[in-house]
C-alpha positions, 0 to 999 in steps of 0.5 A: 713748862720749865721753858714758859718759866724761863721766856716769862723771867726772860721778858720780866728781866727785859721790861726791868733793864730796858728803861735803865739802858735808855737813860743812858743814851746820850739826847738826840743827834751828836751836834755839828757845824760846818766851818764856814770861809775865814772861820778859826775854832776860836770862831766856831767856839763862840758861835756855837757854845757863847756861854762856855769858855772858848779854849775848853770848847776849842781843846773839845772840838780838837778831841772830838775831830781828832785835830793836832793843831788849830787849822781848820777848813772851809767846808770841813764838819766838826763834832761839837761838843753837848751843851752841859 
């Protein structure tokens, strides 16, 4: 009896908490883009993110990719960052 009580407050606390840790999950596939011959991030930025400001967007390609510097290359797939 004291097991059913538990499984039953085990599978209440489940139903409550499992919509919560869904919200939290970030939308749909992390965005990428293969860098395309004569490609810089100053490109990539524009094509990808035209609305936002391309240095915030280049600075978040090199965080997200792991980029010391700004040399990029053909073939090369980068994270991009969400839209906001």
């Amino acid at each position: 009896m004291l097991l059913g009580l538990y499984v039953i407050v085990a599978i209440g606390l489940a139903l409550v908490l499992a919509p919560s840790s869904r919200a939290a999950d970030p939308p749909g596939p992390t965005p990428t883009a293969v860098v395309l011959p004569g490609d810089t991030l100053w490109s990539v930025a524009e094509r990808h993110r035209p609305s936002r400001q391309p240095f915030r967007v280049i600075d978040e390609i090199r965080r997200l990719n792991g980029i010391d510097g700004y040399t990029i290359h053909a073939g090369q797939r980068l994270t991009l960052p969400r839209d906001e």
